[in-house]
C-alpha positions, 0 to 999 in steps of 0.5 A, a space after each residue: 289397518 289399524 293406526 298403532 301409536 307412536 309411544 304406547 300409553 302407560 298402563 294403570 298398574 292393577 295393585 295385585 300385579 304390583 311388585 312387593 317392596 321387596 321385590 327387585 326394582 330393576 325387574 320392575 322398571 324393565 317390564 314398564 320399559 318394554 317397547 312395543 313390537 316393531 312393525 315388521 316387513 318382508 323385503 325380497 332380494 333387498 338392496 342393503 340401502 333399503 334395508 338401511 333406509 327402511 329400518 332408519 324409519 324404525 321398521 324391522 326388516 326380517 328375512 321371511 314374510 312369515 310374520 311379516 305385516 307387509 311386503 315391500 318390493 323395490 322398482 329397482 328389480 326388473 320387471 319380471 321379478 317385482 311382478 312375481 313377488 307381488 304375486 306371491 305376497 298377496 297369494 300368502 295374503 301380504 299387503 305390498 308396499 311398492 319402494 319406487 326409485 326415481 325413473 321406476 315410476 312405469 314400474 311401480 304402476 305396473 306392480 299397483 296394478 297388479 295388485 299392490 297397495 301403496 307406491 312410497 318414493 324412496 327416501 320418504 321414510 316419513 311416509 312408510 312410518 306413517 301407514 303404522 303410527 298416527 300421521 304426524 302434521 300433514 301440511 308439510 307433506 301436501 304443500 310438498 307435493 303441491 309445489 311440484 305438482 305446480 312446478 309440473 303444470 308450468 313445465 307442461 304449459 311452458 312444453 304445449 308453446 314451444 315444442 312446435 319450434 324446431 330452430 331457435 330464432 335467436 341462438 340457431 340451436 336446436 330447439 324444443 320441437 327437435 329435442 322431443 323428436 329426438 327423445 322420441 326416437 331414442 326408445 329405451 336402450 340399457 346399454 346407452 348412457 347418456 346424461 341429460 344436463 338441463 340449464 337456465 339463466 336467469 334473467 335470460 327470458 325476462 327484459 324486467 329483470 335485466 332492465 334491457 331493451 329489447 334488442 339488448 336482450 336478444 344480444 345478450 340470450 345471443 352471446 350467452 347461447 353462444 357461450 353455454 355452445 362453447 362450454 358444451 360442445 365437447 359433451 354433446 348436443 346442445 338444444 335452446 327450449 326457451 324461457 333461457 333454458 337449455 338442454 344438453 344430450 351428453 354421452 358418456 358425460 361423467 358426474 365430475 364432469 358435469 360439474 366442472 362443467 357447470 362451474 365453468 359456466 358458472 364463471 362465464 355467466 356471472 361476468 354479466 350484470 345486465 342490472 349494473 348491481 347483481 350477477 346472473 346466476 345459472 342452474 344446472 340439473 342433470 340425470 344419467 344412468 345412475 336414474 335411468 336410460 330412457 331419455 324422457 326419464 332423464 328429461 323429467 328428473 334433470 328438470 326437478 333437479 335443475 328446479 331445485 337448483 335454481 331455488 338457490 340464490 347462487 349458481 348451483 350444480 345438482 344431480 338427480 341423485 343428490 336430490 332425496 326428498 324433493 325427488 321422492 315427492 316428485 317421483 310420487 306425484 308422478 306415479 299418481 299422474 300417471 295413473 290418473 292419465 291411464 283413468 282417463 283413457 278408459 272407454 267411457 271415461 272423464 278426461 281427468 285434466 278436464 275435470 280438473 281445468 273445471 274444478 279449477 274455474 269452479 272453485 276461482 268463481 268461488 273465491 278459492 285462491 292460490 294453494 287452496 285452488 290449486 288444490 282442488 285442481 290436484 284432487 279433481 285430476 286424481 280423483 278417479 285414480 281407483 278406476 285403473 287399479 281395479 274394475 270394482 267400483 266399490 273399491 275405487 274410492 278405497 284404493 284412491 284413498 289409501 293411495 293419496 293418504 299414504 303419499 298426499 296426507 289426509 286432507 287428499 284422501 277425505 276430499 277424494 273419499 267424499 266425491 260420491 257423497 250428496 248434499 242431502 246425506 244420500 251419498 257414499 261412503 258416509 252419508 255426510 251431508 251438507 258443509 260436512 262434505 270437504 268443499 273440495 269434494 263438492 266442488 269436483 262432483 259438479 266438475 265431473 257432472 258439468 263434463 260428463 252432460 257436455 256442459 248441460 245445466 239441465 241435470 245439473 240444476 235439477 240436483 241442487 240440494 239433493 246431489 249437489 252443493 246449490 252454491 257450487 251449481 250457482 257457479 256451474 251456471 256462471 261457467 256455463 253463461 260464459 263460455 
C-alpha cells in the first residue's frame, strides 16, 4: 500500500495554467486549497461510536464498500457476523482491518485468521491513520507497548509462583490456586454478570518500604486483609493472590459501587503509616460485563487497569472502561500473543517463549540492557506470528510485518521482516548482509537455530559468517558452555 502523505505538496504552477490577472482571485485560491481525498472505509452494521472514533482520525466512513479502501469490522458483533463480513470483503477484494475491543481479542484472532490483515485496538486512532499517511515518530508507540508487554511478564512470573497456594498462610483467605480453579470453572456464560475488582497496597509485600520487621509485617498484611474482608465482603468473594494483592469475585457489583467501595477502603488503608512519614496508598481496577463476561477476560483487564491505577501517587479507583489508550495498547499485545502462542503449538513448531527466553540471554551476553533487551525478547516471542495466519511460507514474514507495523511501528517490523536474512547477503527479503541486518534479527535467527538443534553448536558454528552474525554464534557458545 502505498503511504499517502499527511499534507499534499504544493505543486509548481505550469505558466499556461496560471490564472490571467484578471481572472477571479477566489477561483484561484480555491483550486490551490483543494484537500486531498480522504481515505474512505466501509464499516458493516456500525456502532456510532466507531464511526465518531474513526472519523476523529480523519477517515471517512461511507455506507457501501464500493469505493471503499477498507473493510473495518468490529469485535463487538458476534462471532458469526464478523466472520460473514470478512468473507464477504475479501471475496469483492477489501482489505479488513479488525477494530478490537477490549476482551474481543479471541475474536479478532478468529477474523486474522480468516483472513483479515490488520488487528487495531479501539481507542488507537493513531494507529489506523498510520496505515494511510507516514507514520509519525514510532517510539511512543513501541515504549507503550513494551511497558505492557513487560508489565505482562511480571504478572505471569509473579502467577507461575503463587498459583499452586490455595490458602493464604497469612490472611486465611483464599488464595491464587483457588482463584484460577474458580475461573477455570466459571466457562463463559452471557448472562453472568459479575465484576472482578483486583486490589494492591502498597508496601504490603515489601518490609523495605514499610521499614518493619518481620513479624511487624505479617501483623500489618493480617489487619489489612482483615479490613480489605470487611469492606467487601458484602460484594462477593475475596482472594489474597499475594505480593499485597487481592481479588474480589462481585456479582452484581455496580460501577458507583465499586467506587464507594474503593474509597471507602481507601480511607481505611491510608490511616497506616507504617514509615511514620507517608500514608499507604491502595489501587484498585475493576472490569464487568460492560468488557466481557468471561472471568479471565475480566482478570486481565481488571489488572491493567489496577496497573494503571497504581501509577498514581494517591489511591486511585479505575475501571477498565475508563482506560483508552493504555488498554488498547494492551488489548493489541495480546492479540499479537496469542497468536504467537497458536505458532508455537503448531506440530513442528519453535516454543516461541523459548526462543524468546534465548534471544533474552543472547542479547544480556551481548551487552543489551533494559528496553533494548527487552526488546529483543518481545521480537523473538512474535517472530513467527505469520505461521498461524497463513500456510504459505512465503507470506509468513509479510503478514508478520504488517501486523506488528501497524500496532508496534516500524522498528518491530524491520527486525521481524529480517530473521531470514543471512550474514553474507544470501538471506530474504532483501539480501541485506552483514550490520545492515537489525541486531535484533540476527540475534533471534541464532536463538531459533540453538532451540531448533537442541542446544548443538555443531550447525551453529559451521554458519558463522554465511547464515550467522559470528559475534552472536560467540555468544551462543557461551550459552551453551554454561548451562
Amino acid at each position: 500500500m502505498t503511504a499517502t502523505p499527511a499534507v499534499a505538496a504544493e505543486p509548481i504552477a505550469d505558466p499556461a495554467e496560471t490564472p490571467a490577472p484578471d481572472a477571479p482571485v477566489a477561483a484561484a485560491v480555491t483550486a490551490a486549497a483543494t484537500p486531498a481525498p480522504k481515505l474512505s472505509v466501509w464499516i458493516p452494521a456500525a456502532r456510532a461510536q466507531v464511526v465518531t472514533a474513526i472519523e476523529s482520525a480523519g477517515i471517512e466512513v461511507i455506507d457501501s464498500p464500493d469505493g471503499a479502501a477498507y473493510a473495518i469490522v468490529s469485535t463487538r458483533l458476534a462471532r458469526h457476523r464478523i466472520g460473514e463480513y470478512v468473507t464477504h470483503a475479501k471475496g469483492i477484494g477489501l482489505e479488513v482491518i479488525v477494530l478490537v475491543h477490549p476482551g474481543g481479542e479471541m475474536l479478532a484472532v478468529d477474523a486474522l485468521r480468516a483472513g483479515s490483515q490488520v488487528a487495531i485496538a479501539e481507542g488507537d486512532v493513531s494507529a489506523l491513520r498510520d496505515l494511510y499517511l507516514e507514520p509519525e515518530a514510532g517510539n511512543d508507540r513501541i515504549d507503550s507497548l513494551l511497558d505492557a508487554y513487560e508489565a505482562r511478564l511480571g504478572r505471569t512470573q509473579a502467577a507461575a509462583k503463587s498459583n499452586v497456594s490455595f490458602v493464604d498462610p497469612i490472611s486465611g483467605l483464599p488464595a491464587a490456586g483457588a482463584l484460577a480453579t474458580r475461573i477455570a470453572q466459571s466457562g463463559n456464560d452471557p448472562d453472568q454478570n459479575v465484576r472482578l475488582v483486583m486490589i494492591t497496597i502498597s508496601g504490603l509485600a515489601d518490609s523495605q518500604r514499610t521499614r518493619l520487621g518481620t513479624d511487624a509485617q505479617v501483623m500489618l498484611h493480617r489487619r489489612l486483609s482483615i479490613a480489605i474482608r470487611l469492606v467487601m465482603q458484602s460484594a462477593g468473594d475475596v482472594f489474597d493472590i499475594g505480593d499485597g494483592s487481592f481479588v474480589v469475585l462481585a456479582p452484581r457489583l455496580t460501577v458507583p459501587a465499586v467506587e464507594q467501595l474503593g474509597r471507602t477502603l481507601a480511607d481505611v488503608v491510608e490511616s497506616y503509616t507504617p514509615d511514620g512519614h507517608s500514608p499507604m496508598t491502595v489501587a484498585v481496577g475493576h472490569a464487568g460485563a460492560e468488557c466481557s463476561t468471561d472471568l479471565s477476560t475480566l482478570r486481565e483487564l481488571a489488572g491493567r487497569a489496577e496497573a494503571s491505577a497504581r501509577g498514581e501517587d494517591r489511591s486511585t479507583v479505575l475501571g477498565a472502561g475508563e482506560l483508552v489508550r493504555p488498554l488498547a495498547t494492551a488489548t493489541e499485545l495480546e492479540v499479537t500473543l496469542r497468536l504467537a502462542s497458536l505458532a508455537g503449538e503448531r506440530e513442528g513448531a519453535q516454543p516461541r517463549q523459548e526462543v524468546a527466553t534465548v534471544a533474552s540471554d543472547l542479547a544480556a551476553r551481548l551487552g543489551f540492557e533494559g528496553r533494548e533487551r527487552l526488546f529483543v525478547r518481545f521480537c523473538a516471542e512474535v517472530a513467527d506470528i505469520g505461521s498461524a495466519l497463513s500456510v504459505d511460507d512465503g507470506g509468513r514474514a509479510e503478514l508478520a510485518t504488517k501486523l506488528l507495523g501497524a500496532t508496534a511501528g516500524p522498528s518491530v517490523a524491520l527486525a521481524l521482516r529480517s530473521v531470514s536474512e543471512h550474514w553474507d547477503g544470501t538471506g530474504t527479503p532483501d539480501g541485506a548482509s552483514g550490520v545492515d541486518i537489525p541486531a535484533p534479527a540476527r540475534i533471534i535467527a541464532v536463538a531459533e537455530a540453538l532451540v531448533a538443534s537442541s542446544y548443538s553448536m555443531e550447525r551453529i558454528e559451521r554458519g558463522a559468517g554465511t547464515a550467522y552474525d559470528p559475534t552472536v554464534v560467540a555468544a551462543a557458545a557461551e550459552l551453551v558452555r554454561a548451562r
